[in-house]
N, C-alpha and C positions, 0 to 999 in steps of 0.2 A: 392469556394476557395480550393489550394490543398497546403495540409501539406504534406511534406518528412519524411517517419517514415520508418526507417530499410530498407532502399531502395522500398519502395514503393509507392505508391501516395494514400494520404487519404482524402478523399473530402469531403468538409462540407460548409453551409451559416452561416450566421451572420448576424442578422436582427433585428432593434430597438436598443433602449436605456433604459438600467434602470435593473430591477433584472435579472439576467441568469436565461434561462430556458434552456434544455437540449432535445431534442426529438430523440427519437431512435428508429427506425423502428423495423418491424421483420425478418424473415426467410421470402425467397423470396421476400422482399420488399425493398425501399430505402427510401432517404431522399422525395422523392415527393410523399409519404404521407401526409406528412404533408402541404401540401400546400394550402389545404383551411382553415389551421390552425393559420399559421402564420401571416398573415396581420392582426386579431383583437388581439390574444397574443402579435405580437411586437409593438402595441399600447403602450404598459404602460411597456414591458421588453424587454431585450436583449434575442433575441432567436434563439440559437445555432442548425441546424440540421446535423448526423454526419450520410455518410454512414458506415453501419459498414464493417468490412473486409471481405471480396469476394464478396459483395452489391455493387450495384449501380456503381462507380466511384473510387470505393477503392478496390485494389490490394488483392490477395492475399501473405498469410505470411504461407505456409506449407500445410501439408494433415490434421490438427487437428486444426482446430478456435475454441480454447475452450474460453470459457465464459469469465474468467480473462484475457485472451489477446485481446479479442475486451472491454473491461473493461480498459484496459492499452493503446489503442490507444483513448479512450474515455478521458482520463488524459492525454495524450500527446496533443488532440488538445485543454483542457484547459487550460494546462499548456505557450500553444503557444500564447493563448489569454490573457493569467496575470488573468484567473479566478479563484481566492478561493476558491469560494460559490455557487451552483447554485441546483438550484431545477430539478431533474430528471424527463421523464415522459415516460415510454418506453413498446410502443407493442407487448407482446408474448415476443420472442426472445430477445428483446430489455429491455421487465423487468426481464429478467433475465441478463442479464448485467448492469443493473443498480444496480441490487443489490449485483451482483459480484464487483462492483465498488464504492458502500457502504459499503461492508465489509471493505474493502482495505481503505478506504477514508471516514470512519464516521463523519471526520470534516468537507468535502465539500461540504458535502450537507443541505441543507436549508428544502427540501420536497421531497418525491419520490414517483412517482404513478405506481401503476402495472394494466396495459391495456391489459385484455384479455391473462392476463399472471400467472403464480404461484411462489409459492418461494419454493414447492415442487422438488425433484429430480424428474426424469425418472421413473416410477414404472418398473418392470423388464418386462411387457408387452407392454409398450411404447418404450423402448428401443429395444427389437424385432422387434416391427414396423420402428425404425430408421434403424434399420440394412433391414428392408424389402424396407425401402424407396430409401438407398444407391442403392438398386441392380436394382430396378426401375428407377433410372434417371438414370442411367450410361446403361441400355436400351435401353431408350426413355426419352430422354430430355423433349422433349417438350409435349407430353402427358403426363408425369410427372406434370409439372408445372399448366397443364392448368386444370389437375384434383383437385390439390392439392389445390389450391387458389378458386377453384366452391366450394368444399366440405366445405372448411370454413364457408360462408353463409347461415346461416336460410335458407329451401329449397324454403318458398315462393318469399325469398328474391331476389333467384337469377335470378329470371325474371323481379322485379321492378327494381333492381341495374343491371339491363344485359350492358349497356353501360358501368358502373363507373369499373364493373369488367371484361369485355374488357381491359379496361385501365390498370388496377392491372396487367392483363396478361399477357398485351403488357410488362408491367415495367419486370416484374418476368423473363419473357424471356431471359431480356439481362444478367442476373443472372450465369455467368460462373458456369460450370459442378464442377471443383474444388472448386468453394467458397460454392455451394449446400452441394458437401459430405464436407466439411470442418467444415460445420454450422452443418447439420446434426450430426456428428461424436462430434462435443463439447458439444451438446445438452443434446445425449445420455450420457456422464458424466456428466456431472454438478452436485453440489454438492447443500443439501437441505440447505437453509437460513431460513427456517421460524424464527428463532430464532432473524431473523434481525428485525422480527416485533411486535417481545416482548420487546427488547434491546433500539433498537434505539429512539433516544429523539426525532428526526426530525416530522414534520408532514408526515402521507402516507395517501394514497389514494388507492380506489381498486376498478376497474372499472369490473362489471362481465358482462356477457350476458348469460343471461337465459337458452338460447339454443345452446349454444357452444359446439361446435360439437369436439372439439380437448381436451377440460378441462373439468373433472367432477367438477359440479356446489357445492354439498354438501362439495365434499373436499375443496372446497375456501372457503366455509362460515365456514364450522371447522377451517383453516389455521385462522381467523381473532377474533375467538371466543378470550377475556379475552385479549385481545389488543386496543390500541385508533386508528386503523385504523378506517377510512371513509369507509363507505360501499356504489358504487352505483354501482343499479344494471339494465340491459336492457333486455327487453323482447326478443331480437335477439342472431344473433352467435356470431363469433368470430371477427368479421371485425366491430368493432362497429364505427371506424373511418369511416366506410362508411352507416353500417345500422344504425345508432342513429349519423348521424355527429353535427345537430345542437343543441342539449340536450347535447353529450359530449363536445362541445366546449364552454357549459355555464357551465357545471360542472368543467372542465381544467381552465376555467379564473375566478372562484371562489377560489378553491384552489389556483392557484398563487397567488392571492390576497390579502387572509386572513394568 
């Protein structure tokens, strides 16, 4: 379905009946991650999937897609649906706009899971690499993309998943050059939340993998120290929707649940 937001087109599913779930992809990704997720989650709830802006089906809105704006188009197509309440659950990129969109909106949410994501800023070395990565896809596109989404993967990973991230690749591809450095570029600012995980009443969740190649592992398990977040953790990388898909999908419909 496409919502009209600031003259652009923002495209998102709606699937099931009963609690709002929210799913939100990451960097380089779209709404068709979630796809071998949805049919057992909209068993028992309403489950919203939302490209974010420069992704998938959804327009760009300028040179700088910072965090709070794909956060604000995250509220406009709740808003479009008469949804209140809905439980967040968002990959890399995606939990960090959930939580830009739990700041803003502590009342709407019900739960919030961070998948292979942090509520850390940029360290000033990550950032450098943002700015290294701008000058590299605006080079080469597509060696860009098709490095950037291998590297994610536990190394043994990327030959038993060789098909699944084909697939990822093919999706990333259609990934416009502007909505890349746009996502890139809000990345690199984004502002630290951890504080949301001290604060907030809601239940959260915090899905790590072991060997994630984009996140230090020790700094997540500090992030959640002397908080009631959920800790689960997977022996793989950063694409746990794809290396741990049927273990994460018994852990996502646990949490919804309870």
């Amino acid at each position: 379905m496409i919502l009209d937001y600031k003259n652009i087109n923002v495209f998102y599913t709606d699937s099931g009946k009963g609690n709002p779930i929210v799913l939100l992809h990451g960097f380089l990704e779209n709404s068709t991650i979630w796809n071998h997720f949805v049919p057992k989650l909209s068993e028992k709830n309403r489950v919203i999937c939302i490209d974010l802006l420069g992704h998938g089906k959804t327009g760009c809105l300028g040179y700088i897609h910072t965090m709070e704006l794909m956060a604000e188009v995250v509220e406009a197509v709740l808003n479009h649906l008469n949804i209140k309440k809905a439980i967040l659950i968002g990959h890399s990129m995606g939990g960090y706009v959930a939580l830009a969109f739990a700041e803003k909106n502590p009342d709407a949410i019900s739960g919030l899971c961070l998948m292979n994501s942090t509520a850390m800023a940029d360290t000033k070395e990550k950032q450098e690499n943002r700015v290294r990565a701008i000058v590299a896809v605006k080079q080469n596109h597509r060696t860009f993309v098709r490095m950037a989404i291998a590297n994610l993967f536990r190394p043994k990973n990327r030959t038993i998943f060789s098909d699944r991230i084909k697939d990822v690749i093919n999706e990333a591809l259609q990934t416009p050059l502007q909505g890349i450095v746009a996502a890139l570029e809000g990345m690199k600012i984004r502002k630290n939340r951890e504080f949301l995980l001290h604060t907030c009443t809601f239940k959260k969740l915090m899905v790590i993998g072991k060997k994630d190649p984009a996140l230090d592992y020790l700094s997540l398990i500090e992030q959640v120290k002397n908080t009631d977040v959920i800790m689960v953790e997977f022996p793989d990388g950063h694409m746990s929707y794809v290396e741990n898909e049927s273990e994460l999908l018994q852990k996502l419909v646990h949490f919804t649940e309870n």
